[in-house]
C-alpha positions as CSV (number, residue, x, y, z in Angstrom):
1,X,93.0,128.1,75.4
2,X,89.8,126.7,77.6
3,X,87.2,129.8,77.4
4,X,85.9,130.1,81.3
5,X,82.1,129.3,81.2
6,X,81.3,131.6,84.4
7,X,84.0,134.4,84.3
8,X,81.4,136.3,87.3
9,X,81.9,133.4,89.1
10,X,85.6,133.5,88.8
11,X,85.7,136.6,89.5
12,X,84.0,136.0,92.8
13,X,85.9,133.3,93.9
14,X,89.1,135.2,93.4
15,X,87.6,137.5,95.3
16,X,87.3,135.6,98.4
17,X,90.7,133.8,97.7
18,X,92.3,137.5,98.3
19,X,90.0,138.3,101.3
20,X,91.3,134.8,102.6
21,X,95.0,135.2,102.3
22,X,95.0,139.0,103.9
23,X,94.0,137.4,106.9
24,X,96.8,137.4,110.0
25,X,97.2,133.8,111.0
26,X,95.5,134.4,114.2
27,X,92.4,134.8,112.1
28,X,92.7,132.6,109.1
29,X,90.1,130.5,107.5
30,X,90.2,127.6,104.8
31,X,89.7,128.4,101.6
32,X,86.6,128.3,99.4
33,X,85.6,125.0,98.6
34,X,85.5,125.9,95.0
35,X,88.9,126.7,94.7
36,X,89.5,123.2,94.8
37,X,86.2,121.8,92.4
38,X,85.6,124.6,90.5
39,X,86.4,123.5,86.6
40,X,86.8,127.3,85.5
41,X,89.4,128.4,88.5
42,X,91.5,125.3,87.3
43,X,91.7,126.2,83.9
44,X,93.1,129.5,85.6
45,X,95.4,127.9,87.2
46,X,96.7,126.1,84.2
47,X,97.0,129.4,82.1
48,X,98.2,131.3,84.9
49,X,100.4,128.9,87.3
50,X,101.4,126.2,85.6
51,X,102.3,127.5,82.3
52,X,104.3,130.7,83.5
53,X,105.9,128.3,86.6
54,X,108.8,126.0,87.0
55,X,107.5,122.5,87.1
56,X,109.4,119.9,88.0
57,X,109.0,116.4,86.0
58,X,111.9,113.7,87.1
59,X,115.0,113.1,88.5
60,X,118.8,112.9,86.6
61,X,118.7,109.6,88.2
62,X,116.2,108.3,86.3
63,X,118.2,108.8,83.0
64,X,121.6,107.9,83.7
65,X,122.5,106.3,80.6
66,X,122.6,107.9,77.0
67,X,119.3,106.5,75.2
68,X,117.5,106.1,78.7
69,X,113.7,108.3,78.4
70,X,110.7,108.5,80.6
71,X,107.3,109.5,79.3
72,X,104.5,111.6,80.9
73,X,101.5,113.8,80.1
74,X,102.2,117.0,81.8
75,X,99.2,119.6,81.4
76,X,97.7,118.1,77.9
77,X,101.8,118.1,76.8
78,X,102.7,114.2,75.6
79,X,106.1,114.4,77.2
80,X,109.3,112.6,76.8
81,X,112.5,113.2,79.4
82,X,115.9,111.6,77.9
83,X,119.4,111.5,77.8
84,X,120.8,112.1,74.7
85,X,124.2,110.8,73.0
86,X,125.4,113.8,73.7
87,X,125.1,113.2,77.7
88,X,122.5,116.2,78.0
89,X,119.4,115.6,79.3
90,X,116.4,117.4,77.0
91,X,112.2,117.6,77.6
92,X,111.5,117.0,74.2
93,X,107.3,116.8,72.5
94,X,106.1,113.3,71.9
95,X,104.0,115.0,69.3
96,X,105.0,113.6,65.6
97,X,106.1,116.8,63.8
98,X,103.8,115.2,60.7
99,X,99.9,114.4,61.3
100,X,100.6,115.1,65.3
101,X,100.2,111.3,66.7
102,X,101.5,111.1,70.0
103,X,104.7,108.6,68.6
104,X,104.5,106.4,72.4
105,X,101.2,105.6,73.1
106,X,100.6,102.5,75.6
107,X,98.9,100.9,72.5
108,X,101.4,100.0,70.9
109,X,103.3,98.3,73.6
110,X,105.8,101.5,74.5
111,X,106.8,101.5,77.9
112,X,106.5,104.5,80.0
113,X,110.5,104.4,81.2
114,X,113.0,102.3,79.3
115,X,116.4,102.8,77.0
116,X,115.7,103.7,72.7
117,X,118.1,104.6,69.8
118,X,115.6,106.6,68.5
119,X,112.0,107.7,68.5
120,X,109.9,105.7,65.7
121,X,106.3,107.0,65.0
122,X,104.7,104.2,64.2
123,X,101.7,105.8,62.3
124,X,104.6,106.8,59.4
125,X,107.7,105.6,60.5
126,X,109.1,109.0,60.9
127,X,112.3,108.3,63.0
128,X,113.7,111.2,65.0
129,X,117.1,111.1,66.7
130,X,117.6,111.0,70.6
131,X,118.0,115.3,70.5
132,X,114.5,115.5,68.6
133,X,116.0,116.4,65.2
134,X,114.2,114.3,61.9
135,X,116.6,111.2,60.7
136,X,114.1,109.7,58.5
137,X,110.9,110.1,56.6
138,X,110.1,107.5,53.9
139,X,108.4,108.2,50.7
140,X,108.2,111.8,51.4
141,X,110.6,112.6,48.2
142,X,107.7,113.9,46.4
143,X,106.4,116.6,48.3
144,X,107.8,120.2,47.3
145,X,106.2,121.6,50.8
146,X,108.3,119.1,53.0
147,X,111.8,120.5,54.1
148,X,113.3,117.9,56.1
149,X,116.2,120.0,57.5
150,X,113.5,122.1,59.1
151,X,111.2,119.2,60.7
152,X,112.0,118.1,64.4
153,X,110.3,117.4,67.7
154,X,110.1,121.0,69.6
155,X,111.8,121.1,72.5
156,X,110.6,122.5,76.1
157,X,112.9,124.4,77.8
158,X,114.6,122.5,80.8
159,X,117.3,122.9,83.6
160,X,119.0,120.8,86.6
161,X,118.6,122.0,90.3
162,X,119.8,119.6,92.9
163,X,119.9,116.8,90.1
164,X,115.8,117.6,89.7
165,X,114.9,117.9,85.9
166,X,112.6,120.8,85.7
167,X,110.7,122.7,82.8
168,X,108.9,125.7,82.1
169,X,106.4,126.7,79.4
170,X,107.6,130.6,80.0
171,X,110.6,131.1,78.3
172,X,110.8,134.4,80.3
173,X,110.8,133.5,83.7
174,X,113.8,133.4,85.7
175,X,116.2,130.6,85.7
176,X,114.9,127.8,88.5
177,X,118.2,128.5,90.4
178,X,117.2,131.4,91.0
179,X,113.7,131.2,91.6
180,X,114.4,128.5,94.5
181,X,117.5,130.1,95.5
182,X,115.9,130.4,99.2
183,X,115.5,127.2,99.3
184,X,119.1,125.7,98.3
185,X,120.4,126.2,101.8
186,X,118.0,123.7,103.4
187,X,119.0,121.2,100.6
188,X,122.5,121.7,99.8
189,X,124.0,119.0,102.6
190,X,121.7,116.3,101.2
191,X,123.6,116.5,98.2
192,X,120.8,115.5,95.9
193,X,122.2,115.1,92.5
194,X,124.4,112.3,93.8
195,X,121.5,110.4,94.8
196,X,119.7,107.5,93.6
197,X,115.8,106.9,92.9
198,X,114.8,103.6,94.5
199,X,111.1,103.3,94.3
200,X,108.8,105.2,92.2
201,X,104.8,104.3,93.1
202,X,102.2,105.7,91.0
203,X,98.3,106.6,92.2
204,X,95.6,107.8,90.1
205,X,93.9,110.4,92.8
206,X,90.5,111.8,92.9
207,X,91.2,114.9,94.6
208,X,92.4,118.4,93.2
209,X,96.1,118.7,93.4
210,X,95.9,121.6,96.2
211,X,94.4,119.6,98.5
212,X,97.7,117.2,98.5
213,X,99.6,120.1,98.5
214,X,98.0,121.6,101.6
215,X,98.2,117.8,103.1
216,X,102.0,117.2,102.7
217,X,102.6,120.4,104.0
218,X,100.9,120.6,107.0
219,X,101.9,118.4,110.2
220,X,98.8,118.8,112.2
221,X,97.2,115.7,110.4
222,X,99.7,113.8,112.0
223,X,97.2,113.8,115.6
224,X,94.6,111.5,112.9
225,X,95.7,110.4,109.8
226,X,99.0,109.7,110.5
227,X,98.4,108.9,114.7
228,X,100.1,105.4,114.2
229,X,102.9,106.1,111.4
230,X,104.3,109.7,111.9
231,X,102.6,111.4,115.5
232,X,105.1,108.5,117.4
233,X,107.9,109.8,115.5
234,X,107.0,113.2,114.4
235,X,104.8,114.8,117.3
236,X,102.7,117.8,115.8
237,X,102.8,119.8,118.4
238,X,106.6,120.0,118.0
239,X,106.6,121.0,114.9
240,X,107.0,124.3,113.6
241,X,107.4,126.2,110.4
242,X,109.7,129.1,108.7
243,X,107.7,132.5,108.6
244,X,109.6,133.8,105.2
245,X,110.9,131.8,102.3
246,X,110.7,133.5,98.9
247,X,108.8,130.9,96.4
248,X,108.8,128.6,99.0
249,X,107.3,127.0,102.5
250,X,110.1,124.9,104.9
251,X,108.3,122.6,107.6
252,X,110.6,121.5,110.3
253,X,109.2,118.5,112.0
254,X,112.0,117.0,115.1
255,X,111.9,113.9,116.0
256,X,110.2,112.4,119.4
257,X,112.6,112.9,122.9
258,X,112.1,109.0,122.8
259,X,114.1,108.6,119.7
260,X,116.1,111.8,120.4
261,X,117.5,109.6,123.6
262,X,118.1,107.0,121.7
263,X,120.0,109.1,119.2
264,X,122.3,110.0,121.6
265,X,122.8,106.7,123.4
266,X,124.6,105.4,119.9
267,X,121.1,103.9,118.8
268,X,120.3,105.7,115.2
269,X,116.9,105.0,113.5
270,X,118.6,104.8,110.3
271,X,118.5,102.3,107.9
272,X,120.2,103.7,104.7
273,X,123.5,105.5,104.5
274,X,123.5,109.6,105.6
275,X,124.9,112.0,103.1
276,X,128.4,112.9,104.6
277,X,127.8,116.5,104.4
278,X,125.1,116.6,107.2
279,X,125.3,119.1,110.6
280,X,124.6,117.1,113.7
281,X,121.2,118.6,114.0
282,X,120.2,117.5,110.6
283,X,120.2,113.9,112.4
284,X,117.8,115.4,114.8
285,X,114.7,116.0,112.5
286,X,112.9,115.4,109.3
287,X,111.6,118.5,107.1
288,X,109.1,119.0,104.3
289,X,109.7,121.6,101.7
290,X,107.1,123.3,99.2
291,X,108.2,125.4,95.8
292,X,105.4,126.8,94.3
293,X,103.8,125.8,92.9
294,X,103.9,122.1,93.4
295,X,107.8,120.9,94.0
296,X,107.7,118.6,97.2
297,X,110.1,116.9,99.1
298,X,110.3,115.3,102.2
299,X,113.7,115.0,104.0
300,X,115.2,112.6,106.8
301,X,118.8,111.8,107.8
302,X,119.2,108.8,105.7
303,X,116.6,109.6,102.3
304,X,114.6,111.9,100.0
305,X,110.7,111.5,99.5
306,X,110.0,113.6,96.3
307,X,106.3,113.8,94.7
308,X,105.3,114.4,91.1
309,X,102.2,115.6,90.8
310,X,100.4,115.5,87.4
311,X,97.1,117.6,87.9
312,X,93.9,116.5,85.3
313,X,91.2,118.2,86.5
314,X,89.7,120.2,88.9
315,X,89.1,116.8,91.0
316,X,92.2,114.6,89.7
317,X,95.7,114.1,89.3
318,X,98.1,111.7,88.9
319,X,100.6,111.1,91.4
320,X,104.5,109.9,92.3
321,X,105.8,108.9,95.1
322,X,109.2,108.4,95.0
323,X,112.4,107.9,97.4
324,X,115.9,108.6,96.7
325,X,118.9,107.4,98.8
326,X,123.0,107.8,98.6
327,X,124.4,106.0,96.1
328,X,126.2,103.9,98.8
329,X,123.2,103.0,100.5
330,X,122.8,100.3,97.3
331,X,126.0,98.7,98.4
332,X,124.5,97.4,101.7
333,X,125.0,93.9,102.1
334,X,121.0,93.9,103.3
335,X,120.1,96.3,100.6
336,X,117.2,94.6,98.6
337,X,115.3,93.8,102.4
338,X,115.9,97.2,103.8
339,X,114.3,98.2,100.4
340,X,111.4,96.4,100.4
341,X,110.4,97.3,104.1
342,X,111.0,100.9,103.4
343,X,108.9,100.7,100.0
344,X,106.0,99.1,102.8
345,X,105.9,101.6,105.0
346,X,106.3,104.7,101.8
347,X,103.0,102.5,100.9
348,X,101.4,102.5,104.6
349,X,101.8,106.7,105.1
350,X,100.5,107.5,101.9
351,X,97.9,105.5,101.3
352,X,96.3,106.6,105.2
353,X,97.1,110.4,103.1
354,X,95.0,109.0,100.1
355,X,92.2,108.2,102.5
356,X,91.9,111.5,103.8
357,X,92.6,113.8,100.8
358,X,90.0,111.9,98.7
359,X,87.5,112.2,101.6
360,X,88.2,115.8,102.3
361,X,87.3,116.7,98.3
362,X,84.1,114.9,98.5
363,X,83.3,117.1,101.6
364,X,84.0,120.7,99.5
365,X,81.5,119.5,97.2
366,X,79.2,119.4,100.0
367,X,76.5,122.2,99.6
368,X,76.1,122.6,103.7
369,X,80.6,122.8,103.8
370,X,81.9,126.2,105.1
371,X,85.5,127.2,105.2
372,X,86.6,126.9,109.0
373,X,89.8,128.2,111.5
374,X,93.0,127.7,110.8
375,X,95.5,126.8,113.7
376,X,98.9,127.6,114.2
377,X,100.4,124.4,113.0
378,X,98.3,124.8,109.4
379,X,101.0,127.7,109.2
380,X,102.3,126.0,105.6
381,X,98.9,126.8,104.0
382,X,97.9,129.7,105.0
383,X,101.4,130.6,103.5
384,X,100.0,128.9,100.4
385,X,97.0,130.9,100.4
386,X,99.7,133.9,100.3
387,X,101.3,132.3,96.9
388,X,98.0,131.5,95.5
389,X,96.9,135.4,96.0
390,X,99.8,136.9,94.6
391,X,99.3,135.2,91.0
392,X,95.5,135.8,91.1
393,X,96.9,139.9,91.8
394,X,99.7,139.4,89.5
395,X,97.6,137.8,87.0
396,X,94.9,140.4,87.0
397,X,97.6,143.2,86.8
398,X,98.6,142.1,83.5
């Protein structure tokens, strides 16, 4: 564990993250700019957030066939996702269980997503079965401190919710069914689990992973940073958000009366196939969902936006974004074009969101920056704020 180098400091800073979230709406401020570039508050937040939370790490979609793994670096944890001969999807340590190599490094020409028999270290050629359990160890025969039966890669604990693989470092907490159950209404028509992952762009980010958080959530950027992509489609002003979900924030965002009219004149903006399970005013707006700490999706009639996000530091992270359609949406006779436009524009939005998210954390680090006003339609992260004040409270309880 990472000793804090200013625990005053952090002290302080908690301080005025409390003072901030107590505030009614009508009053609320930003937050410090060192909750977002201070190196000691992060390491907080990786002892007490992401360690005792439900993090979410892929999609059963991405796994589909027995053998099929993805690798990532979660919180200094080498990772490995896959789908084992068994059909059961694990979260399983890259770590060899002998001298500790990492047993897929980019090095040596392992792919980060692909199909294996087995997992080969190649420092040793220890061989480990799809489950994580030890198949081979050459020329170990002679060592009376090596028990075989007993060597194995550990394995994290992991569940399915809405066909999203997630895993937790607390083997106390509550199950993630649970702990989003507030938030399975809003998702249940979409039907998920049935759907497929069609793009999947990565982007190293130099901006602490709240600030994206904060910037996904909100719609009032739309007036700037999004003015030519989303404000058209998905006026701020119209937007509005739910005052009480428990572990959660849902964002409704309707569309414009342009497209509305159009709606009902038989003229539907979209271009891959609905899930059959939607109401009639599902076809009406688009909605962006937050579980704490760092789940996102973004939902329209016809697809799923979901981001990974891969926190480094204080001022980086590593970042997915992804979109997910109904499986019959990839039997469309113009399938691969629709695709390709659609992966364009996923490229356009997030990349004007890039812009802005990297500028705003060069501002906090600006010596002159002071927290200003929230308005009504920053509603999502002043309900953040809330979240991040009850594990600083919780945490300190302890």
């Amino acid at each position: 564990m990472t000793v804090c180098s200013h625990p005053q400091k952090l002290v302080e800073l908690q301080q005025k993250i409390l003072e901030a979230a107590s505030r009614p709406l009508e009053t609320a401020i930003a937050l410090p700019a060192e909750t977002y570039t201070d190196p000691d508050f992060y390491q907080w937040e990786v002892q007490h957030i992401f360690k005792r939370q439900w993090l979410c790490v892929g999609h059963c979609s991405q796994v589909p066939q027995p053998g099929d793994y993805i690798n990532l670096d979660l919180i200094d944890e080498p990772l490995v996702i896959v789908r084992g001969k068994d059909n059961q999807i694990r979260v399983l340590s890259r770590v060899c269980a002998h001298r500790g190599m990492d047993m897929m490094p980019e090095g040596f020409g392992h792919a980060a997503q692909g199909n294996r028999r087995s997992f080969l270290c190649p420092y040793h050629h220890w061989v480990y079965g799809l489950d994580g359990t030890l198949v081979g160890a050459p020329e170990m025969h002679q060592s009376q401190q090596f028990e075989p039966d007993k060597v194995c890669l550990p394995k994290f604990r992991s569940e399915i919710w809405h066909g999203f693989i997630f895993i937790t470092f607390d083997p106390e907490i509550e199950s993630v069914s649970t702990h989003y159950a507030a938030l399975s209404p809003y998702l249940e028509r979409w039907n998920i689990a049935e759907m497929q992952m069609v793009a999947n762009l990565e982007w190293n980010c130099q901006f602490n992973w709240k600030v994206l958080v904060e910037n996904f959530m909100e719609p009032y950027h739309h007036l700037g940073t999004h003015a030519k992509t989303f404000e058209p489609m998905l006026p701020a002003a119209k937007t509005w958000t739910e005052p009480e979900v428990l572990n959660g924030v849902v964002c409704h965002l309707p569309l414009a009366k342009s497209i509305v009219e159009r709606i009902n004149a038989g003229q539907s903006p979209t271009v891959f196939q609905t899930p059959v399970n939607l109401l009639p005013q599902d076809h009406y707006e688009y909605a962006v969902y937050l579980g704490n700490p760092n789940f996102l999706l973004f939902t329209g009639p016809d697809r799923v936006y979901w981001y990974l996000l891969l926190p480094t530091s204080a001022g980086e992270m590593t970042l997915h974004t992804t979109l997910l359609v109904t499986s019959e949406s990839k039997d469309m006779p113009e399938f691969p074009q629709i695709l390709e436009r659609e992966i364009a524009g996923l490229k356009e939005f997030h990349l004007e969101d890039v812009e802005v998210c990297t500028a705003v954390q060069r501002g906090l680090r600006s010596s002159v920056y002071s927290p200003g006003a929230l308005g009504h339609l920053e509603m999502p992260i002043w309900l953040f704020q809330k979240y991040l004040a009850q594990q600083i409270q919780g945490a300190n309880s302890q």
